[in-house]
Residue, then its C-alpha position, 0 to 999 in steps of 0.5 A: x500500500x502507498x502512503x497516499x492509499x493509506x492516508x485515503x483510507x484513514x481519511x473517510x472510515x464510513x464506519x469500517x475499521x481500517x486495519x490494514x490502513x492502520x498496519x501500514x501505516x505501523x510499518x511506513x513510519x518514518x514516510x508516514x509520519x510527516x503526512x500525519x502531522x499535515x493531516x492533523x494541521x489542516x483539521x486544526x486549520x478546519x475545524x468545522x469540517x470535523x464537527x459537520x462530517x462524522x466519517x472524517x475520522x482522518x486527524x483522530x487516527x493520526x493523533x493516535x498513531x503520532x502518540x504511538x510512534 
């Protein structure tokens, strides 16, 4: 899976566990890392689509995977 795919992936859930997105985006760390930090900056910077979307679930992800790495 490319870094793009997994991002789409963890972006838009609609209400589907996403495993494998999340498995590779473990095992892409370093290349996914800085991707997962943009993520996070562009819902701060739109926050109102965070609270009109309940399927973009995207920044929670990559707060979740930031503090595990």
């Amino acid at each position: 899976m490319e870094i793009g795919e997994i991002l789409k992936d963890l972006e838009r859930t609609d209400m589907v566990f996403p495993r494998e997105a999340l498995e590779q985006a473990i095992a892409h760390r370093e290349q996914i890392i800085p991707e997962l930090l943009k993520m996070v900056e562009r819902a701060n910077q739109d926050m109102q689509r965070l609270a009109d979307d309940p399927n973009y679930l995207g920044p929670f992800y990559a707060m979740f995977l930031l503090a595990q790495f």
